[in-house]
Backbone as CSV, one residue per row, in Angstrom:
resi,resn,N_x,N_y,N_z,CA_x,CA_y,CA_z,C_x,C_y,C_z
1,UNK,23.851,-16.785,36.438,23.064,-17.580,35.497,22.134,-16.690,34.667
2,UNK,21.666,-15.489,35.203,20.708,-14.701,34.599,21.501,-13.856,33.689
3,UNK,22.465,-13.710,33.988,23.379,-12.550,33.169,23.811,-13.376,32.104
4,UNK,23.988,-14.927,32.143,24.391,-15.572,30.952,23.229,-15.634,30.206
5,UNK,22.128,-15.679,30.679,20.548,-16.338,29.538,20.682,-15.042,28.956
6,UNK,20.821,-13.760,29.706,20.097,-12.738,28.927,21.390,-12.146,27.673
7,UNK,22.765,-12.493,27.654,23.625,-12.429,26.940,23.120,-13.873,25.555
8,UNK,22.979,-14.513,25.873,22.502,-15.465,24.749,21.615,-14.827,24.408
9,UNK,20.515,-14.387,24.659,19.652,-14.026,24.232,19.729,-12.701,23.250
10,UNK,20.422,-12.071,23.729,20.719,-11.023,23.275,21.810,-10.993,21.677
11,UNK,22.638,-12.306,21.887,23.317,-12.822,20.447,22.322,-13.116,19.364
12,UNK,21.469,-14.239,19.984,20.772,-14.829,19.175,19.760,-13.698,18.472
13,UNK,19.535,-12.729,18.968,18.649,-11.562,18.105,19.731,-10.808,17.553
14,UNK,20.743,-10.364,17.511,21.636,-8.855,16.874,22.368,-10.056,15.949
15,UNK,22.563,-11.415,16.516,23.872,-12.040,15.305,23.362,-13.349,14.829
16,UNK,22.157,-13.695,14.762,22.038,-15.178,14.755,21.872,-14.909,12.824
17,UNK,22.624,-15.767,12.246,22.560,-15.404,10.789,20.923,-16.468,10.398
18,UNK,20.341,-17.224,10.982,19.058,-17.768,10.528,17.922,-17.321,10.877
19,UNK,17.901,-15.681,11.702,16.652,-14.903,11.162,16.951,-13.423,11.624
20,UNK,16.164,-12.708,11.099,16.506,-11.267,11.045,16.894,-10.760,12.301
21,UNK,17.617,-9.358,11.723,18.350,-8.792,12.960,18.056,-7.750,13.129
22,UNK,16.446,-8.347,14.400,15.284,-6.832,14.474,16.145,-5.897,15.300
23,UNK,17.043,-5.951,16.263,16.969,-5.165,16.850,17.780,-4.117,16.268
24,UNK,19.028,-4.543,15.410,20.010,-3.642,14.937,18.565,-3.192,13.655
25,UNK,18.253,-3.638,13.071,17.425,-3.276,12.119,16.374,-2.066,12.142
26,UNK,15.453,-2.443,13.220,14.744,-1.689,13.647,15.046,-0.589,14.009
27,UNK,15.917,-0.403,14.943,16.950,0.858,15.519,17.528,1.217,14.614
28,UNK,18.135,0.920,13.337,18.319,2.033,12.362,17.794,2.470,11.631
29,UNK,16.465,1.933,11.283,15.373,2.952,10.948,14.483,3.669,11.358
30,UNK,14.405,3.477,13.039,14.032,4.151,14.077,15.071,5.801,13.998
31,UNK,15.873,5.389,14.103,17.464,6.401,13.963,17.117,7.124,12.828
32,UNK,17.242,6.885,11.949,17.184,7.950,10.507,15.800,8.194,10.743
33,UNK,14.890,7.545,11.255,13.395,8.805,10.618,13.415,9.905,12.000
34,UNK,14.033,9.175,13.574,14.372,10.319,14.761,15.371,11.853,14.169
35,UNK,16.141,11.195,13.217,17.168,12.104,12.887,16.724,13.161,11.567
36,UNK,16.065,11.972,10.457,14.660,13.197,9.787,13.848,13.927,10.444
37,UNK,13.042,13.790,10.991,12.203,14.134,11.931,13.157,15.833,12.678
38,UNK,14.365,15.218,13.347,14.457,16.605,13.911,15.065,17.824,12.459
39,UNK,15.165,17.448,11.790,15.863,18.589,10.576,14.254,18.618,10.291
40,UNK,13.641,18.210,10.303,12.274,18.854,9.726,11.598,20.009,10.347
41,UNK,11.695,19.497,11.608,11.564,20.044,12.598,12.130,21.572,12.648
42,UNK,13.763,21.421,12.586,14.427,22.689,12.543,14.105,23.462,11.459
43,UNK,14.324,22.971,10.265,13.681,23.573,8.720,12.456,23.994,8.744
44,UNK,11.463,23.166,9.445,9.978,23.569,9.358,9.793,25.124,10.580
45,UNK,10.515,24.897,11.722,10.321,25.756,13.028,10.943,27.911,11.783
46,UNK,12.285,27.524,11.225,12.417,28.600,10.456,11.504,29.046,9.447
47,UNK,11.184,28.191,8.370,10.117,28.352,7.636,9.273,29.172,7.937
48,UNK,8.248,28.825,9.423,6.914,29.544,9.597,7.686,30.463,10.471
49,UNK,8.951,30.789,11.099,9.379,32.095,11.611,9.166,33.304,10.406
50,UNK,9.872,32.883,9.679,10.254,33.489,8.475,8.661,33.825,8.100
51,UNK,7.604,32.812,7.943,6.753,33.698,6.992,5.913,34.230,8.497
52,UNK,5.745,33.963,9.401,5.028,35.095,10.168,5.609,36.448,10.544
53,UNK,6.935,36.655,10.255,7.652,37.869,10.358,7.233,38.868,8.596
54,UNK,7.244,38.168,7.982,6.564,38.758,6.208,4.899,38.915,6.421
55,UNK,4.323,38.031,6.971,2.719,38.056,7.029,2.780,39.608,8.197
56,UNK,3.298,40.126,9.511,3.173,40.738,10.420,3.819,42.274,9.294
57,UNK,4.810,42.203,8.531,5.138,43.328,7.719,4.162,43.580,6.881
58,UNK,4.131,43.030,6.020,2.993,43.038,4.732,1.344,43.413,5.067
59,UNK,0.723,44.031,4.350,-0.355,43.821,4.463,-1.082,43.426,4.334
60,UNK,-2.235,43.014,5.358,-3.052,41.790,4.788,-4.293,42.108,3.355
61,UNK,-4.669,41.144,3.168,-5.770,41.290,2.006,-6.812,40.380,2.442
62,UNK,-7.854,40.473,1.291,-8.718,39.518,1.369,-8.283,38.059,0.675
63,UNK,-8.612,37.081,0.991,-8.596,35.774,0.646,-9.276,35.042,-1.031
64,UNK,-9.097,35.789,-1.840,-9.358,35.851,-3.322,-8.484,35.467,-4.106
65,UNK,-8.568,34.831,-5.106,-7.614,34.482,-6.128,-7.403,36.048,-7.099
66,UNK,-6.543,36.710,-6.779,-6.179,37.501,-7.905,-6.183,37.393,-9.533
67,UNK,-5.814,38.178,-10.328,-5.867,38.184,-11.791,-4.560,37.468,-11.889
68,UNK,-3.482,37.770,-11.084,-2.014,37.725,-11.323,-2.156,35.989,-11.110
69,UNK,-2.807,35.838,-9.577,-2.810,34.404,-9.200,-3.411,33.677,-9.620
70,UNK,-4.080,33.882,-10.731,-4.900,33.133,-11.914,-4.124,32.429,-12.823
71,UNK,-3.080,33.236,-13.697,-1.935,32.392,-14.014,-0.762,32.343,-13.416
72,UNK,-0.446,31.751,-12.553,0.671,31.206,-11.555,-0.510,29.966,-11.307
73,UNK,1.389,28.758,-11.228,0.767,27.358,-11.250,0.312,27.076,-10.217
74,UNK,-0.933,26.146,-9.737,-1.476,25.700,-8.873,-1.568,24.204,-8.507
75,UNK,-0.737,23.578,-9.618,-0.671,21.974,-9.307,0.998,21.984,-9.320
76,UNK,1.202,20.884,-8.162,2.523,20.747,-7.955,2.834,18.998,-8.211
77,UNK,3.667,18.553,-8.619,3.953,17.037,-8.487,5.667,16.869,-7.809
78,UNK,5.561,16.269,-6.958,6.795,16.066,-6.081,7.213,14.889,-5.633
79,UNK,8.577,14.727,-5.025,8.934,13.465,-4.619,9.398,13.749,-3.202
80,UNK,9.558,12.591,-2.041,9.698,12.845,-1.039,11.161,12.655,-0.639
81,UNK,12.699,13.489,-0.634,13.898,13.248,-0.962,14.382,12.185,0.258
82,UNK,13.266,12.293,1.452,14.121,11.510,2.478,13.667,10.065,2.863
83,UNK,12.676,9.577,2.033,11.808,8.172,1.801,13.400,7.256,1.048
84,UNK,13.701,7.412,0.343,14.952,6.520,0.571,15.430,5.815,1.205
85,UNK,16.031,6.552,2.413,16.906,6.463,3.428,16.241,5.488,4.839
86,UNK,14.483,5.264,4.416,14.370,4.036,5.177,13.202,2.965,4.364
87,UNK,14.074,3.027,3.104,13.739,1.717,2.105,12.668,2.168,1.669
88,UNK,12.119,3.492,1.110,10.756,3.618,0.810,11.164,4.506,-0.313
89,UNK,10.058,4.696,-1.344,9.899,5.551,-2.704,8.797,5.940,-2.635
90,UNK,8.564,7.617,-2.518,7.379,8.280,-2.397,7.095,9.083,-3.826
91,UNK,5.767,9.636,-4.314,5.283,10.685,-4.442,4.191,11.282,-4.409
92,UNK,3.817,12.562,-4.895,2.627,13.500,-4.457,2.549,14.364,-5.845
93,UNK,1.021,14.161,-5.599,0.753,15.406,-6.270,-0.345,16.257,-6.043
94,UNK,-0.261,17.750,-5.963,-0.890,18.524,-4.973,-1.912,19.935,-6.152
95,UNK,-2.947,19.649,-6.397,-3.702,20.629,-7.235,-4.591,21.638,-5.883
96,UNK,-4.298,22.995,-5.950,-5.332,24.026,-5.228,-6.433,24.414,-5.194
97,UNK,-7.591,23.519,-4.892,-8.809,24.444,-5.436,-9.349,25.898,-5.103
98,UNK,-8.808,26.670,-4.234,-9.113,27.658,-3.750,-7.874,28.662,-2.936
99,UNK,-7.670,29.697,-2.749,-6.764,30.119,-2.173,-6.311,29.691,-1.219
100,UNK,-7.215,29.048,-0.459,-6.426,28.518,0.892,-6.700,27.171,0.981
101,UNK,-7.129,26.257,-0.160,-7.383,24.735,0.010,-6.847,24.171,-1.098
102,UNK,-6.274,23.389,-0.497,-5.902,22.033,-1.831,-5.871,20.808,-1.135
103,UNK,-6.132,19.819,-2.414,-6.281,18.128,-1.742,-4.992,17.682,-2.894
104,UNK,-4.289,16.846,-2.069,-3.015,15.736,-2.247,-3.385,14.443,-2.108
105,UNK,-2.796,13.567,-3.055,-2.782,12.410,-3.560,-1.543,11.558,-3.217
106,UNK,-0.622,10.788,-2.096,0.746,10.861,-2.103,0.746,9.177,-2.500
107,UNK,1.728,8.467,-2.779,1.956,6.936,-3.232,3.241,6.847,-2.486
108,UNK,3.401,5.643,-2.339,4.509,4.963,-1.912,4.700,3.176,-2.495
109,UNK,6.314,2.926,-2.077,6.266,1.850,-2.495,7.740,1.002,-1.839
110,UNK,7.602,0.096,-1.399,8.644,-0.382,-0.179,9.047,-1.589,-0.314
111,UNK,10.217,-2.131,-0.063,10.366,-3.857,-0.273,11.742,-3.957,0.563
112,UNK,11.890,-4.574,1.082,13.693,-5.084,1.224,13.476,-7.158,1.590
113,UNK,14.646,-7.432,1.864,15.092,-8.782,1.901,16.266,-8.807,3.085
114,UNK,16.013,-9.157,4.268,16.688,-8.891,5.486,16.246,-10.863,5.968
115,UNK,17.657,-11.291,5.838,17.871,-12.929,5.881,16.592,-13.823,5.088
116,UNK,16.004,-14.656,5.825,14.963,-15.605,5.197,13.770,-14.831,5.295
117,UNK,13.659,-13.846,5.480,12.461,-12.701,5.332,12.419,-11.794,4.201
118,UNK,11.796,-11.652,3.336,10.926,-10.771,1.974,10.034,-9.679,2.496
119,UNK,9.676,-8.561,2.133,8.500,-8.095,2.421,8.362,-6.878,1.288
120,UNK,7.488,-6.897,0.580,6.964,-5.236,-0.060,5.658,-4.945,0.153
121,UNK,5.634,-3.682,-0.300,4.435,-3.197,-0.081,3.885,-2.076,-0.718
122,UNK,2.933,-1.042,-0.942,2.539,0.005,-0.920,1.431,0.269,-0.771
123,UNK,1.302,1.416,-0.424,0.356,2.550,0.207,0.198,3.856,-0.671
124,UNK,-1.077,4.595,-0.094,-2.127,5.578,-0.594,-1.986,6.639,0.682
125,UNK,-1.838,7.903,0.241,-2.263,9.369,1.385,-3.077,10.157,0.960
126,UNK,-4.233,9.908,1.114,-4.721,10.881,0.325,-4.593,12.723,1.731
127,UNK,-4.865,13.701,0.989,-4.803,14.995,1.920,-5.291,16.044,1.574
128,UNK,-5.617,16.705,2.942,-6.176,18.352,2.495,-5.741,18.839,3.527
129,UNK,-5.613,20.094,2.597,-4.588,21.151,3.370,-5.099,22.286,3.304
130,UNK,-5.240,22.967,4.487,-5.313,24.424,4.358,-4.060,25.830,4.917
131,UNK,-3.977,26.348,3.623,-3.133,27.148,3.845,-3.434,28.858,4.657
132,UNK,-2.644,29.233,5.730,-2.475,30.020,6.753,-2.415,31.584,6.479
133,UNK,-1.747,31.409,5.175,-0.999,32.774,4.533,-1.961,33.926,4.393
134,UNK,-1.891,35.130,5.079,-2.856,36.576,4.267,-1.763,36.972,3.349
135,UNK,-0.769,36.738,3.086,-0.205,37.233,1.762,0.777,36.361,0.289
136,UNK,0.123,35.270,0.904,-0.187,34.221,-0.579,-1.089,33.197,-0.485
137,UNK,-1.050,32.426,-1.874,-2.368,32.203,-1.642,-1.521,30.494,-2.161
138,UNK,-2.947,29.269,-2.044,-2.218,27.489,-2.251,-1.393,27.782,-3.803
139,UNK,-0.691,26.966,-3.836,-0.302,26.156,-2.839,1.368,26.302,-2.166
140,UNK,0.696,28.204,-1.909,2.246,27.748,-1.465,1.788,28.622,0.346
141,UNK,3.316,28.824,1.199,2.979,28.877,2.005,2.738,28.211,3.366
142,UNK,2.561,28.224,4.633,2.798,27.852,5.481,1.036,26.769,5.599
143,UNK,0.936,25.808,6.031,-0.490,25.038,6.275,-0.900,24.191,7.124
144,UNK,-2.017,23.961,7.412,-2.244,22.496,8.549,-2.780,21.606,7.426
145,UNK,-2.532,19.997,7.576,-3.326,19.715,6.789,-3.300,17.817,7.673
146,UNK,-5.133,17.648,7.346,-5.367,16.093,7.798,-4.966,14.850,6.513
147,UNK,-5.157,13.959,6.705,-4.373,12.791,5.915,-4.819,11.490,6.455
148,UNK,-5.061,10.942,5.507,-5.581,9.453,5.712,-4.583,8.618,5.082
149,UNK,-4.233,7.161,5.895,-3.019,5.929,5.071,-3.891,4.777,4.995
150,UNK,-3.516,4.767,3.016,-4.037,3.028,3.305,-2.671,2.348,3.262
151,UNK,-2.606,1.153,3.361,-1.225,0.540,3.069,-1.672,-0.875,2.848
152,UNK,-0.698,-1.680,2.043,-0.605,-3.174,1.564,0.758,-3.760,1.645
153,UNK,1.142,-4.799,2.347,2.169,-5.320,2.489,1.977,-7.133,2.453
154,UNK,2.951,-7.434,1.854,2.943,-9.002,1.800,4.441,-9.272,2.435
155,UNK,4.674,-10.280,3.473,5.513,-10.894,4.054,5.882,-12.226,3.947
156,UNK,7.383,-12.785,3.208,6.909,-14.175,2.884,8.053,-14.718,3.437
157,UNK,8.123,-15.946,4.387,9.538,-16.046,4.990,9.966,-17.287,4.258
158,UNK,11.327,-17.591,4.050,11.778,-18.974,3.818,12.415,-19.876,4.767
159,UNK,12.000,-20.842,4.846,12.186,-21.546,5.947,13.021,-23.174,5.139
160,UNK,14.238,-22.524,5.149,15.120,-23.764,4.190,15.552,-24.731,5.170
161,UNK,15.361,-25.188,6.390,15.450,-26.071,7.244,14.191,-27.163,7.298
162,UNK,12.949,-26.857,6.681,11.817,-27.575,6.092,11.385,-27.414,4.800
163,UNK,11.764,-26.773,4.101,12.072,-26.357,2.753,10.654,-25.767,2.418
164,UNK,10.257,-24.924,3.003,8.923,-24.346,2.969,8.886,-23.073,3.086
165,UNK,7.613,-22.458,2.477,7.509,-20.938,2.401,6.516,-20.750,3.236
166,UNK,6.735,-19.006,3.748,5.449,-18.966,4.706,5.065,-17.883,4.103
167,UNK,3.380,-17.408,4.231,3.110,-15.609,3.451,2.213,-15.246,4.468
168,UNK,2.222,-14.287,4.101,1.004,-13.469,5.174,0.896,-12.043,4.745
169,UNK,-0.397,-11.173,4.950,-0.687,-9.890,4.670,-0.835,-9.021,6.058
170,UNK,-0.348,-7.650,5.620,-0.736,-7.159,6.625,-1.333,-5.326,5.767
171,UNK,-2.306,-5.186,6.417,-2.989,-3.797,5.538,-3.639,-3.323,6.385
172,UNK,-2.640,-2.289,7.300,-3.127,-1.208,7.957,-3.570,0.146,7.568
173,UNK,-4.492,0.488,8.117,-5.370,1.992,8.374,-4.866,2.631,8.841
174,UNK,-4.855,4.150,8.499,-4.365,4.938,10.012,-4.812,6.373,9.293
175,UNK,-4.842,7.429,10.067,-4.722,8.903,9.611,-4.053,9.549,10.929
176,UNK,-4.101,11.084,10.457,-2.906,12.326,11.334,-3.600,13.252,10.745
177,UNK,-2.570,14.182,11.203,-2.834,15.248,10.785,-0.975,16.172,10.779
178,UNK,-0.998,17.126,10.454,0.439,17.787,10.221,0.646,19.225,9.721
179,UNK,1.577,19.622,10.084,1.697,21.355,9.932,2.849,21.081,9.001
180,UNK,2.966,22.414,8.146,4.260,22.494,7.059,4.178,23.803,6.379
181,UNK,5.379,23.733,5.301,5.271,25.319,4.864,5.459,24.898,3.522
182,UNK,5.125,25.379,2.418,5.323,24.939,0.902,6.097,26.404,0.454
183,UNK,7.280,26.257,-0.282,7.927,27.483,-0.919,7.713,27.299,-2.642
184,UNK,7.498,28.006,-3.542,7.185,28.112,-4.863,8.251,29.028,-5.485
185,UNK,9.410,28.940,-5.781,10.781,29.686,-6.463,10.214,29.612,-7.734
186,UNK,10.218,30.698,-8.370,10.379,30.966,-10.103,9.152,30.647,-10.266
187,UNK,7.931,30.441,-9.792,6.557,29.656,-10.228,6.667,28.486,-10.613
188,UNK,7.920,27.598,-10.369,8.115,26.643,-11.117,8.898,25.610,-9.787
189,UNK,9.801,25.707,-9.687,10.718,24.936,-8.284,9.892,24.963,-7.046
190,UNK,9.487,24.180,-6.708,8.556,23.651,-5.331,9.503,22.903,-4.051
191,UNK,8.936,23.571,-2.651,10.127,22.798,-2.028,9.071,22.835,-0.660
192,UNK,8.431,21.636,-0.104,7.717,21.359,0.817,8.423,20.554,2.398
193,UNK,8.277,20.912,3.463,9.064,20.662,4.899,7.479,20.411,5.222
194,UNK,7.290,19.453,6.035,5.987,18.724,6.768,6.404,17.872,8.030
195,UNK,5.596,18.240,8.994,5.590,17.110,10.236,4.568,16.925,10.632
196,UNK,4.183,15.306,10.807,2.623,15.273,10.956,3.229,13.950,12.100
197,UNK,1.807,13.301,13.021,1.391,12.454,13.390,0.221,11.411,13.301
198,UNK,0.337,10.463,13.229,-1.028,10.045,12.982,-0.557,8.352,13.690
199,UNK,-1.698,7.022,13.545,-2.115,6.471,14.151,-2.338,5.419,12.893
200,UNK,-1.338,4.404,12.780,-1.919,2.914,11.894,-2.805,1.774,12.656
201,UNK,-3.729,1.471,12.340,-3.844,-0.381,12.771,-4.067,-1.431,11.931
202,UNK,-4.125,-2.371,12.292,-4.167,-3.313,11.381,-3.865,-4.885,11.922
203,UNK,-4.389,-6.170,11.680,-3.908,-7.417,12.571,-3.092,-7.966,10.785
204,UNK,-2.425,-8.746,11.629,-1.350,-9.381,10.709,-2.757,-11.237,10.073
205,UNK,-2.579,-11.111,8.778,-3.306,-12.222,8.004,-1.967,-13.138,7.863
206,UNK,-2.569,-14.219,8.474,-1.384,-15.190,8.025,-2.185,-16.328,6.661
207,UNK,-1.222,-16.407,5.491,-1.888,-17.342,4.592,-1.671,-18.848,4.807
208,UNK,-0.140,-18.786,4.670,0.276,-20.481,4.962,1.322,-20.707,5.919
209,UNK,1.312,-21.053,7.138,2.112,-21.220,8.196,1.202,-20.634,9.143
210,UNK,1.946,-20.052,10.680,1.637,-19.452,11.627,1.919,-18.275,11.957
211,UNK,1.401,-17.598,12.763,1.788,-16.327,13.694,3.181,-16.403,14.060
212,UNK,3.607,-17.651,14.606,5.071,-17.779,15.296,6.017,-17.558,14.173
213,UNK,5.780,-18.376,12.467,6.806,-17.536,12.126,7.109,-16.544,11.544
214,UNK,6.407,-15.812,11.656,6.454,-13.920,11.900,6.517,-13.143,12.468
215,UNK,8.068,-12.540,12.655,8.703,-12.156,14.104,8.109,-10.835,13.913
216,UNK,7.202,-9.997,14.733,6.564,-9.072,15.140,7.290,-7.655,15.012
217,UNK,8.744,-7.720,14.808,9.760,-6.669,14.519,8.955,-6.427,13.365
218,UNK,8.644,-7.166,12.596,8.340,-6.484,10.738,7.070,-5.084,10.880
219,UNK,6.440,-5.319,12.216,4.878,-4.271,12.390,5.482,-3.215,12.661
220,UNK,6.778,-3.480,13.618,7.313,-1.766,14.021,8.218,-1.455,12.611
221,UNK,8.660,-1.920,11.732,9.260,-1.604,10.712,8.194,-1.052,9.720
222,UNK,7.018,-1.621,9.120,6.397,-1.142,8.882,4.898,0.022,9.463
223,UNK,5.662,0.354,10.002,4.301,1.380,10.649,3.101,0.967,11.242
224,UNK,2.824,0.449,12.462,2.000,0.188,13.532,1.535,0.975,14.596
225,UNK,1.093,1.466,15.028,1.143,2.538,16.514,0.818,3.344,15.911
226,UNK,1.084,3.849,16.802,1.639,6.104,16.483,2.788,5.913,15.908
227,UNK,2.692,6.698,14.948,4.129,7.217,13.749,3.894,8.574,13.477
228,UNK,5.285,9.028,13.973,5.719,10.734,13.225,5.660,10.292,11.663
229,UNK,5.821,11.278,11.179,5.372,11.648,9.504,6.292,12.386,9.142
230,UNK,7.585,12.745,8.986,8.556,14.078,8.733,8.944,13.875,7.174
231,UNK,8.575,14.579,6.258,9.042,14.579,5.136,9.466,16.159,4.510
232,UNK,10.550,15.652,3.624,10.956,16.861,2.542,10.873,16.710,1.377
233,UNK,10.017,17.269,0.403,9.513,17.098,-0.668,10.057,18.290,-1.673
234,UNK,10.809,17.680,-3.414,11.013,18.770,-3.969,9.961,18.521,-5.503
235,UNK,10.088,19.386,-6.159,8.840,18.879,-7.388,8.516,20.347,-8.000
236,UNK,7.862,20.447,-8.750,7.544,21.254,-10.143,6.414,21.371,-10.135
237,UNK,6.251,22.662,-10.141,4.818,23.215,-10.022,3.746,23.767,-11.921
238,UNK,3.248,23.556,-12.084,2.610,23.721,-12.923,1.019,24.199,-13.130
């Protein structure tokens, strides 16, 4: 008898066509950011091999903006290539104030339609970064850098069995922090690898209806908890 409830149960979430299908859902965007996440990982782990083997050859200097590094660009604007791949559109843009500091500005913007459920949204990152390098200077180079998220999301379900709409907000907080390496080709081609962690919260606003009909899958879809951060960013430096 238990093996039959928990098989119904288990239909009625992966196949029931009259409300979303958190679990296959969730798990594949769980999947692609686990599977971003480790190429970042691998890309990011070479990156800072690579420049601490050049920083240990080279010699170090002092921490000054050179004559040379005076004109070479210091503002970069970029896009994040792997925000796609779980329904999201990012960008950034990253000005240096100092050899080893710059503050970032990043945007986003998100929506899909998964059965009688709607949802978009966007969000704000703002960041500062400090870069590691004795033999270059922001914004390129290997860095740690902290980060704050605002975010805005509206959720609106249709409920065509009472012929009624339901909405609700949800606008979580959160910050991290994250290590990465920024490469600068030609003074011009920018190519950024980042992995960060950080921490959203936020309670779900319901406008018209209830809590019940807002299946709680939508908080882990949109970023609740602890969330890894793995992005690859390409963009033009200026």
């Amino acid at each position: 008898m238990f093996e039959n409830e928990a098989t119904d149960f288990w239909n009625r979430c992966c196949y029931s066509s009259t409300r979303p299908n958190w679990f296959l859902l969730t798990n594949s965007i769980l999947m692609k950011k686990l599977f971003f996440t480790c190429i970042a990982a691998v890309l990011l782990g070479a990156g800072l091999a690579q420049e601490a083997t050049a920083q240990y050859r080279a010699p170090r200097r002092a921490p000054q903006r050179s004559q040379a590094a005076s004109n070479t660009p210091n503002t970069v604007i970029k896009v994040n290539v792997l925000s796609p791949f779980v329904l999201t559109g990012s960008g950034f843009i990253e000005h240096a104030f100092s050899p080893r500091i710059s503050g970032q500005i990043g945007a986003f913007v998100t929506g899909a339609s998964i059965s009688d459920v709607n949802f978009k949204g966007y969000g704000f990152t703002p960041e500062v970064r400090y870069y590691l390098s004795e033999n270059k200077e922001a914004p390129a180079g290997p860095y740690v850098a902290g980060y704050s998220r605002i975010q805005n999301f509206k959720l609106t379900v249709q409920d065509e069995s009472a012929d009624k709409e339901y909405t609700a907000t949800y606008k979580p907080i959160g910050a991290g922090v994250a290590i990465g390496n920024q490469w600068i080709f030609n003074n011009h081609i920018a190519l950024d690898i980042f992995l960060g962690g950080g921490y959203n919260g936020g309670s779900l606003q319901v406008n018209t209806g209830t809590e019940q009909d807002f299946d709680t899958g939508w908080l882990d879809i949109l970023g609740s908890g602890f969330r890894i951060r793995p992005g690859l960013t390409v963009g033009y430096s200026f």
